[in-house]
N, C-alpha and C positions, 0 to 999 in steps of 0.2 A: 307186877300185878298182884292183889291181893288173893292171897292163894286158894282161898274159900271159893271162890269163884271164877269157876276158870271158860273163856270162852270157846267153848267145846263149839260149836253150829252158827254160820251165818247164813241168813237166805238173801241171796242177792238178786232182787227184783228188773230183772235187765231193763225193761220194755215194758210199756203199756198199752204198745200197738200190736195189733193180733188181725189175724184174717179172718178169723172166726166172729159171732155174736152171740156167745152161750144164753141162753133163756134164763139162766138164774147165777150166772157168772158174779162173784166177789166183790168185783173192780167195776165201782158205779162209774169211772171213766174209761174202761176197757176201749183199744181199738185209736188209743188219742195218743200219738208219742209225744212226748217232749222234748219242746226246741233245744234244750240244754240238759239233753240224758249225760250221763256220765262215757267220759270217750273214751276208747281202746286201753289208751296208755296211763287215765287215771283208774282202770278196774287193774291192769296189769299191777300199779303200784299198792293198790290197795290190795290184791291178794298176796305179795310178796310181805305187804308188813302184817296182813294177820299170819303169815306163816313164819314170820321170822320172831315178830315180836310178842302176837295175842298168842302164838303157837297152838292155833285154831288146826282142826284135823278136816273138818266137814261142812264142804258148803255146795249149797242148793242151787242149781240155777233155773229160773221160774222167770213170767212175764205177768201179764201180755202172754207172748208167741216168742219162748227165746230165741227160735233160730228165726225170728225176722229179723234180726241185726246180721248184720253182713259180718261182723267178724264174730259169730258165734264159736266158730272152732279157734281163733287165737285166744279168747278166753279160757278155753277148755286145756288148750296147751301150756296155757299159762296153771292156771291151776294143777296139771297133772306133774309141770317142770317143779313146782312146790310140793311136790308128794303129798296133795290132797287127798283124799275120798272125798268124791266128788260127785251127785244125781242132778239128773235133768227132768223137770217137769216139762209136757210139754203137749202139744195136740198131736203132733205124729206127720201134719200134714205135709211142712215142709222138708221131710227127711226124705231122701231120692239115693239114690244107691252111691252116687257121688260122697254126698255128705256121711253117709254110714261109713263108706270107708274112710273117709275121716276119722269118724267118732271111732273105730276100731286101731285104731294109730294112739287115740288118749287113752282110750278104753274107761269109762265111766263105770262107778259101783254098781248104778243101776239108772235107768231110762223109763220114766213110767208114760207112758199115755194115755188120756183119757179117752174112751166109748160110752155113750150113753145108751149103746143098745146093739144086738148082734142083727141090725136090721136098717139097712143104708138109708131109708125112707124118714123110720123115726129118728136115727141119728142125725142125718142133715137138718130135719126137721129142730133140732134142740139145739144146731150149731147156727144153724140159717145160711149155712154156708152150702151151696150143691154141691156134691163129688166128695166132699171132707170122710164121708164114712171110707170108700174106694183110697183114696188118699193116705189115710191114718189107719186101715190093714195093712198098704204096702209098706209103708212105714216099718213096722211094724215088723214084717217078714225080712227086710234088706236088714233089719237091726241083728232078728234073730239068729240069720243066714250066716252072719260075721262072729255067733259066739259071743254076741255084748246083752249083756241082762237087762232085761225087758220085761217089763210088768204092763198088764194093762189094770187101769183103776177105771173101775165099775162103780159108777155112782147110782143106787137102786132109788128111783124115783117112781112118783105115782103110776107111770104109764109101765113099769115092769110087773111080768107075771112070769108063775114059775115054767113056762116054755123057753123066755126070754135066761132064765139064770142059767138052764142046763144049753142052751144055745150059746149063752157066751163063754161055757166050761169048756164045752168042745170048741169053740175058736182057740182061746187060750193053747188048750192042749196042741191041737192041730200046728200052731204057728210057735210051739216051744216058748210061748209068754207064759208068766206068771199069773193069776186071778186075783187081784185087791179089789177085794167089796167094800163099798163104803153106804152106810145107810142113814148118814148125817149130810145134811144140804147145810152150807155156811151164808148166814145171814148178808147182806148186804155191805160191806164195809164201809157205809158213807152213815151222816150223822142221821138221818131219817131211818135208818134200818125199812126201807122202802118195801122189801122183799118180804112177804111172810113164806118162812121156810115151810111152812106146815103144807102151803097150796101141792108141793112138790113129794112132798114124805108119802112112803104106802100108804096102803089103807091096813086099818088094821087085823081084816082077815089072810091080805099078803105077808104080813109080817111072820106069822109062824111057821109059812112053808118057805119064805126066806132062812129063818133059821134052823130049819131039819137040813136044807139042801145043801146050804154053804155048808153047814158039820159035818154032815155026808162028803161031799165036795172034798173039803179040805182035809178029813182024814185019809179017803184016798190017797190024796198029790201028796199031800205033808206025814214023815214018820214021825215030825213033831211039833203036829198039832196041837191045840189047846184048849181045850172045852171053855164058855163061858167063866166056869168057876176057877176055873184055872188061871185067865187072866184075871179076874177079880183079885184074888190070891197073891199074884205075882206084883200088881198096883198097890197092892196094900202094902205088900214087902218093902215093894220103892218110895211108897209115900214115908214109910218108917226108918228109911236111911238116907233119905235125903235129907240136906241140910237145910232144908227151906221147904215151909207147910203150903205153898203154892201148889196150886192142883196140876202145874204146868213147868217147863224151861222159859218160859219169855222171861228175861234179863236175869236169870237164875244162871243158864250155858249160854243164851240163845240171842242172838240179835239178827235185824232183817236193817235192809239196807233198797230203799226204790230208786228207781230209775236217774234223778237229780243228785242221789248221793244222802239223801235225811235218810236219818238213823232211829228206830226205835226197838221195843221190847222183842217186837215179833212182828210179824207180815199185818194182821189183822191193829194192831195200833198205829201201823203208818198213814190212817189216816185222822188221827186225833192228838195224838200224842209222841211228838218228834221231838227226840232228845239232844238232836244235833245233828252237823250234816259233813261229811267226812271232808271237802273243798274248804273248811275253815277248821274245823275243830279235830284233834289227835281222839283218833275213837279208841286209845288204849285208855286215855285219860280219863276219858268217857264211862267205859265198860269202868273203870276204878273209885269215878268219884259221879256220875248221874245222879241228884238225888231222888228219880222218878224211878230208877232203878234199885237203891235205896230201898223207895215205901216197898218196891214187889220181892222183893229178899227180906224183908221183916212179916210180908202177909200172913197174918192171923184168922185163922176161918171165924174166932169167935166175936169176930167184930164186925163178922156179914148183918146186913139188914136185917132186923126183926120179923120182917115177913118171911125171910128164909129158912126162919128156925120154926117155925110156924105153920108155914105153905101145905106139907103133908105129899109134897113129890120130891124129897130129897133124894129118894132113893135113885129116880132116876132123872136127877139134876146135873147137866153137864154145863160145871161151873167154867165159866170164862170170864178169866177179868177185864178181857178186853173188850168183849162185846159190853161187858156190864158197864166201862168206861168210855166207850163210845155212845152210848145210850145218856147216860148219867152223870159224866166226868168224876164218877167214885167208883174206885174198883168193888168194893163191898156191898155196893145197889144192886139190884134184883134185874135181871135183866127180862125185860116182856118177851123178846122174839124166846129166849130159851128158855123163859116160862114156858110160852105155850108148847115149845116141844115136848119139856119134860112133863105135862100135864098129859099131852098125846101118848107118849111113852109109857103113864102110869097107867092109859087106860088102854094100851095093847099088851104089858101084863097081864092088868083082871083079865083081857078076854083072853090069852094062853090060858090060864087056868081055867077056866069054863071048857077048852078042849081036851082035858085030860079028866 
């Protein structure tokens, strides 16, 4: 393999059947499996040759609902038998004290689950699923109960206020899970970007007392914590020693891999941009000679669209080449859906400053 590039992270998209029906879920076919997902014994071979050959350390496993595949825990064996580091994303709901004790036999790096809310009414309400809130606590508890690390990922969305942040602090605590806030909703992955992310974003008077709370929050739980500026700081460090001006890992470390076995940059490009599919093509060959992989290891910020040098929300432009290539079939094109957030974003800073 060429050594500049080395495939550090696969995300392996098991499934794209789920029990769930998130209201603003990714996966505009979420819930729909396919008749020819990849089977037991071709994920078994495929995790043996990135561990032998790509000498990958970190791989994701994500759906859909990974644990609706009935051999979710022989992939996990398999992957632990290859001395991965190895997460599980997941909704929490199929995890029953059965399968925890499983999952406590591989012992996974970390388990996150998502809550859209410390409140079973508005949660099932976002899942459409009844019981999923009840379901995805106990989860949750049988995980934590074993010693396996447990994060809950907190997506703050329109209907959150700050009763709802300090309610799911004390869940968190109560239940020895972790607290990941997340205050980015991910545009639609299909070519329509159908979703406008902004319907779901706070409002921008929630916005500031989201971030007094989480800092509060987080320096409690965390001795090290990081104030805004300090990640800013820390990005900039790594944007200045990576070997590539990509604002991202997609085909830099990173490849994703859905449910039939196509292969591309990242999660978010499987649906426009498939570089090959592991049932015919050698994905070391792949990772060494893609020339779509190629153009995102050569990316040059100063060849973005003229609008974006222009626009006047750089500052809080969260560039993605995928959505920009999902949109546009050019990584360099301006992407509308994350226009309008970073346009939303530039005007929940002016109004921060108006409260101080």
């Amino acid at each position: 393999m060429y050594r500049g590039f080395a495939l550090k992270e696969v995300f392996l998209e098991t499934t794209h059947a789920c029990n769930q029906r998130c209201r603003y879920c990714y996966l505009p076919d979420v819930g729909r499996s396919f008749k020819d997902e990849l089977t037991t014994d071709e994920y078994k071979h495929l995790i043996i040759k990135l561990a032998n050959e790509a000498k990958t350390v970190y791989l994701t496993f994500t759906g859909g609902e990974f644990f609706s595949r009935p051999d979710a825990i022989e992939l996990l064996q398999a992957a632990e038998e290859n001395n991965f580091c190895f997460s599980i994303l997941t909704n929490g709901t199929l995890i029953d004290e059965r399968t925890a004790d499983a999952l406590k036999e591989v012992m996974p790096f970390k388990i996150r689950v998502t809550l859209f809310a410390p409140d079973e009414d508005i949660h099932d309400n976002f899942t459409r699923l009844k019981g999923s809130y009840r379901s995805a606590v106990n989860g949750i508890r049988f995980l934590s109960e074993r010693g396996i690390p447990v994060s809950i990922t907190y997506p703050i969305t329109s209907i959150a206020n700050i009763e709802h942040f300090k309610a799911m602090g004390d869940l968190a605590n109560s239940m020895g899970a972790v607290l990941e806030i997340g205050d980015r909703i991910l545009p639609s992955r299909d070519k329509t970007c159908r979703k406008s992310i902004l319907s779901y974003q706070l409002s921008q008077e929630s916005y500031p007392l989201l971030n007094k709370w989480a800092e509060d929050y987080l320096r409690e739980r965390n001795d090290c914590y990081l104030s805004e500026k300090d990640l800013e700081e820390k990005n900039r460090e790594r944007l200045e020693k990576s070997i590539t001006r990509l604002p991202c890992g997609a085909g830099v470390d990173t490849l994703a891999i859905n449910p039939v076995g196509d292969i591309a940059a990242c999660p978010m490009f499987l649906s426009e941009k498939i570089i090959g599919n592991i049932r015919k093509d050698d994905i070391i060959r792949l990772w060494d000679e893609a020339p779509f992989l190629k153009t995102l290891r050569s990316y040059d910020p100063a060849k973005r669209d003229k609008a974006c040098k222009t626009c006047g929300v750089q500052d809080t432009c969260h560039v993605c080449v995928a959505q920009s290539y999902i949109e546009n079939k050019d990584i360099y094109a301006p992407s509308i859906a994350l226009c309008e957030e970073a346009k939303w974003m530039k005007e929940v800073k002016e109004y921060e400053k108006t409260l101080h």
